[in-house]
N, CA, C and O atoms as a printed pandas DataFrame, in Angstrom:
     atom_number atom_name residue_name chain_id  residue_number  x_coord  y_coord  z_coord
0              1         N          UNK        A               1   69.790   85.351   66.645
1              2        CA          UNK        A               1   70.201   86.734   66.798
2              3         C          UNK        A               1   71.480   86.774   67.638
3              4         O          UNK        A               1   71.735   86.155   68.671
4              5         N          UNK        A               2   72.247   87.675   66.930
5              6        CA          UNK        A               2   73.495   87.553   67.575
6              7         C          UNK        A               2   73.630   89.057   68.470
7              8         O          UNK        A               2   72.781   89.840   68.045
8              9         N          UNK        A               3   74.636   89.783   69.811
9             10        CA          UNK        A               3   74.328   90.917   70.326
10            11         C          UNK        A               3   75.625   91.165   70.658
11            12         O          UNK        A               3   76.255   90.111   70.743
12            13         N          UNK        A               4   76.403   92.322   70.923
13            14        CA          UNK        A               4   77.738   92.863   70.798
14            15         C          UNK        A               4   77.873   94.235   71.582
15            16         O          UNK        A               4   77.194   95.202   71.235
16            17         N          UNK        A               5   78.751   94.305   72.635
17            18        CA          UNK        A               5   78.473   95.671   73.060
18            19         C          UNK        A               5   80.281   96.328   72.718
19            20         O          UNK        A               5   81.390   95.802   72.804
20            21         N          UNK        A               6   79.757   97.808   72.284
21            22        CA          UNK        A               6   81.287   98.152   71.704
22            23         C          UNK        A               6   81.938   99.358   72.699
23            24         O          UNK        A               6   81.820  100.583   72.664
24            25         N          UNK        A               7   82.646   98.489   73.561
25            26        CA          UNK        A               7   83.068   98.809   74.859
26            27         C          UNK        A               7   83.692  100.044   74.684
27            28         O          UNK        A               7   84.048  100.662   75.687
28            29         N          UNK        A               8   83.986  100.757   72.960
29            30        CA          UNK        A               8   84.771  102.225   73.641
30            31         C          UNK        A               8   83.470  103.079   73.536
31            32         O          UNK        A               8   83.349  104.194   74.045
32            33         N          UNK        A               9   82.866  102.670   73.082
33            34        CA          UNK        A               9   81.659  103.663   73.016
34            35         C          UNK        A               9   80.479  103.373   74.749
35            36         O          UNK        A               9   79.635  104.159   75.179
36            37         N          UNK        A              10   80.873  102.039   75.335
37            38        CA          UNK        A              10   79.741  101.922   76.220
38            39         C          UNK        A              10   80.401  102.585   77.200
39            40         O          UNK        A              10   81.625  102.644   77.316
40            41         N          UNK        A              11   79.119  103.374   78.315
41            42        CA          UNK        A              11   80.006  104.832   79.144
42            43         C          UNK        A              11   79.489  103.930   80.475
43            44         O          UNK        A              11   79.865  104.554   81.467
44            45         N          UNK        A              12   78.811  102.770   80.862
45            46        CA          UNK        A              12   78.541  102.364   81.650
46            47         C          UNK        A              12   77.078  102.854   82.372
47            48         O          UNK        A              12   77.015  103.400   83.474
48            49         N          UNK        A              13   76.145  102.596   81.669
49            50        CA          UNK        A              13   75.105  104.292   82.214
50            51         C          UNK        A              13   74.179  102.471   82.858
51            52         O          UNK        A              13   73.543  102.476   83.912
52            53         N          UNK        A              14   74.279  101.501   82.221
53            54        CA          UNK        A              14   73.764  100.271   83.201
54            55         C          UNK        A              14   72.031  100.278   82.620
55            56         O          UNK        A              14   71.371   99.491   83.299
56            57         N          UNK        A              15   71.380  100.831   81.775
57            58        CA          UNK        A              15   70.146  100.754   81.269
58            59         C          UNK        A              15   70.326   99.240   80.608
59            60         O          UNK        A              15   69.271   98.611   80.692
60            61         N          UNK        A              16   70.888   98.853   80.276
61            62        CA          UNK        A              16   70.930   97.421   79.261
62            63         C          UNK        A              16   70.431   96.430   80.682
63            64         O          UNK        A              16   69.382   95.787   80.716
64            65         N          UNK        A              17   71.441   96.492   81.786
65            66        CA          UNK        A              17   71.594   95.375   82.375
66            67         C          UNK        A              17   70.207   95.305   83.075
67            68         O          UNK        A              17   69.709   94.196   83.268
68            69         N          UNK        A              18   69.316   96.860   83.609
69            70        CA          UNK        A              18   68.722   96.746   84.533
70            71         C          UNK        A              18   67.398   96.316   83.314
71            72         O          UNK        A              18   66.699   95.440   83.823
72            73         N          UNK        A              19   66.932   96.667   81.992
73            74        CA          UNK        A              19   66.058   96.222   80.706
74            75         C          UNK        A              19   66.390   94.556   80.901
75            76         O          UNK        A              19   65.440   93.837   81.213
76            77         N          UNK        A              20   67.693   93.965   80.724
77            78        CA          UNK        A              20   67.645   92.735   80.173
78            79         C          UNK        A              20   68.622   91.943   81.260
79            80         O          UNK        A              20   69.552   91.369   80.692
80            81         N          UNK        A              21   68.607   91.815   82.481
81            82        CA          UNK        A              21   69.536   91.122   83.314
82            83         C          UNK        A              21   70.194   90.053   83.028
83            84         O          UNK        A              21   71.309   89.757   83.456
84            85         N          UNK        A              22   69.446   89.371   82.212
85            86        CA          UNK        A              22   69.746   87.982   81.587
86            87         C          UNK        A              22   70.807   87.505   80.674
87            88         O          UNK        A              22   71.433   86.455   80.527
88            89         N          UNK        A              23   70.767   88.914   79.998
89            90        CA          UNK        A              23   71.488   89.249   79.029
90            91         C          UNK        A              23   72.785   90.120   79.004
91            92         O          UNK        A              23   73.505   90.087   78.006
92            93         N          UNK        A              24   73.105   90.918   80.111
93            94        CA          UNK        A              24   74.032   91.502   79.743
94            95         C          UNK        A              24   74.386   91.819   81.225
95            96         O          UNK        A              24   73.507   92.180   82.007
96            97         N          UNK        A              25   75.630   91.684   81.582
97            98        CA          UNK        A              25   77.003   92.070   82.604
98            99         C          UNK        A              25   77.369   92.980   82.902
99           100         O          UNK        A              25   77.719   93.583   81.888
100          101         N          UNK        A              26   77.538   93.549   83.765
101          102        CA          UNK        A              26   78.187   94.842   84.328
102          103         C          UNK        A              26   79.573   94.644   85.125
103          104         O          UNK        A              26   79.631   93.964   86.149
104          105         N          UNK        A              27   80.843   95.394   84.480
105          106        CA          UNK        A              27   82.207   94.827   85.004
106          107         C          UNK        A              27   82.390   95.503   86.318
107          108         O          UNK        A              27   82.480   96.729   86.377
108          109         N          UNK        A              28   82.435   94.914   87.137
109          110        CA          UNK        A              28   83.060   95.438   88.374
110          111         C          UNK        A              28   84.048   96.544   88.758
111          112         O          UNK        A              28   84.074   97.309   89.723
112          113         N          UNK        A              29   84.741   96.408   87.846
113          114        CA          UNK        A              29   86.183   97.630   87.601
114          115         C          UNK        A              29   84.933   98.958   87.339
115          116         O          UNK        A              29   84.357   99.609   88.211
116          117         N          UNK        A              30   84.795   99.047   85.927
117          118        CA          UNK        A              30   84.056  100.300   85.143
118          119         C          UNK        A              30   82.452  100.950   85.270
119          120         O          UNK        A              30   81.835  102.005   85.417
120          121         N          UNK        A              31   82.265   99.294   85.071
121          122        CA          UNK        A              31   80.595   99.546   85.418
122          123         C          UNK        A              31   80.299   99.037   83.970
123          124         O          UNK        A              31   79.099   98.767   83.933
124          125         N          UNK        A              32   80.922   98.778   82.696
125          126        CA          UNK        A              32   80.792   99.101   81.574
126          127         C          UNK        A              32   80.065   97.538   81.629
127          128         O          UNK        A              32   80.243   96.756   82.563
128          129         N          UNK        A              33   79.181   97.249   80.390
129          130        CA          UNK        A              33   78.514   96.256   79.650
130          131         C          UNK        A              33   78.830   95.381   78.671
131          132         O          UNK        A              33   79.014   95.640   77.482
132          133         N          UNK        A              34   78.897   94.131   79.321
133          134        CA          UNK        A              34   79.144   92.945   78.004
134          135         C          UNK        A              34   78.057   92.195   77.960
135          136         O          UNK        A              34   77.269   92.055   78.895
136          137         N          UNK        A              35   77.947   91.507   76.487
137          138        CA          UNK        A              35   76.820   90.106   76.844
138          139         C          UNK        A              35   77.291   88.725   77.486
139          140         O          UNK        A              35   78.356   88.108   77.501
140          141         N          UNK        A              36   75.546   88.442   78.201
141          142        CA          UNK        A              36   76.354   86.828   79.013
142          143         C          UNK        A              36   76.994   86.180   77.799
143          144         O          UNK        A              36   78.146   85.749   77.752
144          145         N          UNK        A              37   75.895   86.166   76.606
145          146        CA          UNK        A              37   76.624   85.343   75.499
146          147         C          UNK        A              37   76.262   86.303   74.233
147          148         O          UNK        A              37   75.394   87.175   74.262
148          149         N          UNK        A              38   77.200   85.940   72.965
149          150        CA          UNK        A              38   76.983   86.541   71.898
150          151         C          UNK        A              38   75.474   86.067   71.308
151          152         O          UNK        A              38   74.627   86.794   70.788
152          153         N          UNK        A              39   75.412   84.669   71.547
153          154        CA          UNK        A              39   73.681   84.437   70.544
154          155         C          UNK        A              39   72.931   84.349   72.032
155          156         O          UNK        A              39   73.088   83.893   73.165
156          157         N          UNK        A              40   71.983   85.130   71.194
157          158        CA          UNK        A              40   70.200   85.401   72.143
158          159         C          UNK        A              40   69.577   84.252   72.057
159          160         O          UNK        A              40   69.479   83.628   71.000
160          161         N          UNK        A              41   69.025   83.812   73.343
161          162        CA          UNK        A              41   67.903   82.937   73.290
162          163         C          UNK        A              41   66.858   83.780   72.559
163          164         O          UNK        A              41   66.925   85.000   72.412
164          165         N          UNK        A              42   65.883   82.980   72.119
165          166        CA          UNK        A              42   64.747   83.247   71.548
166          167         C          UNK        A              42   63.848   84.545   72.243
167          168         O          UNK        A              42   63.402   85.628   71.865
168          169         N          UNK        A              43   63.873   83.767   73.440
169          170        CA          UNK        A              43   62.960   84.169   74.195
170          171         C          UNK        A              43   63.146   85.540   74.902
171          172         O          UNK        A              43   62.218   86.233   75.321
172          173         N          UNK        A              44   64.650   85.881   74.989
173          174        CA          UNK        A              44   65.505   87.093   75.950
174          175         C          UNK        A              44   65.129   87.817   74.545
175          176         O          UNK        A              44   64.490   88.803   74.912
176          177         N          UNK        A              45   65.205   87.842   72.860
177          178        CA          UNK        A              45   65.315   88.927   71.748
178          179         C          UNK        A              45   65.193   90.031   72.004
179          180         O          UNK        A              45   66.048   90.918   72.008
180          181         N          UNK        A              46   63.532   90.100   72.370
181          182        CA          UNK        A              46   62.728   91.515   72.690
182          183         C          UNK        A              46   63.710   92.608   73.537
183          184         O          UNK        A              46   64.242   93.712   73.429
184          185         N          UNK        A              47   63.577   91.694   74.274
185          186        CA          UNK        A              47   63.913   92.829   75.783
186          187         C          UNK        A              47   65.586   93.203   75.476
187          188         O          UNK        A              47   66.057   94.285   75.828
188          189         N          UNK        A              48   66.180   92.438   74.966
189          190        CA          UNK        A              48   67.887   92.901   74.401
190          191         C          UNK        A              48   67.428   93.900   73.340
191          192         O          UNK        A              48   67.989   94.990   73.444
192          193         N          UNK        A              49   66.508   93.788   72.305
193          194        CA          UNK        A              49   66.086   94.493   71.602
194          195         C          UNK        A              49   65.848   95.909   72.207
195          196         O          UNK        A              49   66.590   96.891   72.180
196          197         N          UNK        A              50   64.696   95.760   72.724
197          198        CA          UNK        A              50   64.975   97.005   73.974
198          199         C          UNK        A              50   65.653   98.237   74.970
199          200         O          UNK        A              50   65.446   99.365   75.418
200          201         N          UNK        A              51   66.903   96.779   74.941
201          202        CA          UNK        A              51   67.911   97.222   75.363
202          203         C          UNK        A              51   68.627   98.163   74.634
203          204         O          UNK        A              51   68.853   99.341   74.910
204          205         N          UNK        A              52   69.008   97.399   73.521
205          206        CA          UNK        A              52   69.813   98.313   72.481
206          207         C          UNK        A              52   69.281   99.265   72.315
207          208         O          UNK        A              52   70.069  100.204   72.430
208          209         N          UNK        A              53   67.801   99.727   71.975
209          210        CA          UNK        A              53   67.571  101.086   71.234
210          211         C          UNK        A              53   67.292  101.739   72.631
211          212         O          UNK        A              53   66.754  102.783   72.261
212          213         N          UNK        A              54   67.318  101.804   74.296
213          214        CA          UNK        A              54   67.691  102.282   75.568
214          215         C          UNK        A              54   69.331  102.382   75.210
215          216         O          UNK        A              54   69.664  102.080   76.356
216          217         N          UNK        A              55   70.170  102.503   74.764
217          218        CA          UNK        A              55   71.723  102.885   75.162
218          219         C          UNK        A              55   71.631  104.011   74.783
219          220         O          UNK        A              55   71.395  104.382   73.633
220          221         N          UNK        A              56   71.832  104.731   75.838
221          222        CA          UNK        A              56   72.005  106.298   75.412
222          223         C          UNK        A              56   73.279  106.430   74.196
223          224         O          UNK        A              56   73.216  107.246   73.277
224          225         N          UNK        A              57   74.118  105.724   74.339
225          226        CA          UNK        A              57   75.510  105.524   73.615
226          227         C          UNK        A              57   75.598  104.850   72.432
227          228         O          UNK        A              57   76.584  104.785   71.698
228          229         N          UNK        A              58   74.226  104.212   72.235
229          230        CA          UNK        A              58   73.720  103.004   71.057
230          231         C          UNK        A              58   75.458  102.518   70.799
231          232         O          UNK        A              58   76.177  102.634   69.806
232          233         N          UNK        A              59   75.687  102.007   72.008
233          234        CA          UNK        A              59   76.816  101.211   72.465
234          235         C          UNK        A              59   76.633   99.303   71.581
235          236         O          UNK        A              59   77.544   98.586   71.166
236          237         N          UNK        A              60   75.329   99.074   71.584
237          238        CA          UNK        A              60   74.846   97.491   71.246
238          239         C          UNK        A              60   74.511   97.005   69.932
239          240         O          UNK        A              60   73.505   97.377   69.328
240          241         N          UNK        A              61   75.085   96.437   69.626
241          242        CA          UNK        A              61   74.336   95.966   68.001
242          243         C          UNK        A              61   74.123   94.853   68.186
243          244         O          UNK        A              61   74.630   94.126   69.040
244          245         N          UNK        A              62   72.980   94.485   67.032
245          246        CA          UNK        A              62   72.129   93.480   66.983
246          247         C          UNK        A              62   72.479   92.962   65.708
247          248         O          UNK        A              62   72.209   93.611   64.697
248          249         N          UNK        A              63   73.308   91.370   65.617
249          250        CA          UNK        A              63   72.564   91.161   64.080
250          251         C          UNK        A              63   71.530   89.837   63.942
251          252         O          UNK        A              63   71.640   88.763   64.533
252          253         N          UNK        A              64   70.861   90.099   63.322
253          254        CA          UNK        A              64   69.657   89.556   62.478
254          255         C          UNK        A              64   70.196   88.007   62.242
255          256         O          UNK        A              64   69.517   87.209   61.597
């Protein structure tokens, strides 16, 4: 599974990072959200899963 955050749409609201810490970054400047990496461990899926459908901004895509 691959995960993508689309930075003009992410408003920085930080639900991803505090769902999936593992998984996703918060920039110091904005506040806004990237992933640590584009492919998901196995094991992190769910909770990035999670994550994504928590973005108020559905800022995250997931592909399969």
């Amino acid at each position: 599974m691959k995960v993508s955050v689309d930075s003009q749409r992410c408003q920085g609201h930080t639900l991803c990072a505090m769902i999936a810490p593992d998984s996703f970054v918060l920039s110091d400047i904005d506040g806004t959200s990237s992933p640590v990496s584009e492919d998901v461990p196995a094991d992190h899926e769910d909770v990035v899963r999670e994550a994504a459908q928590s973005c108020p901004e559905q800022a995250i895509s997931i592909e399969e």
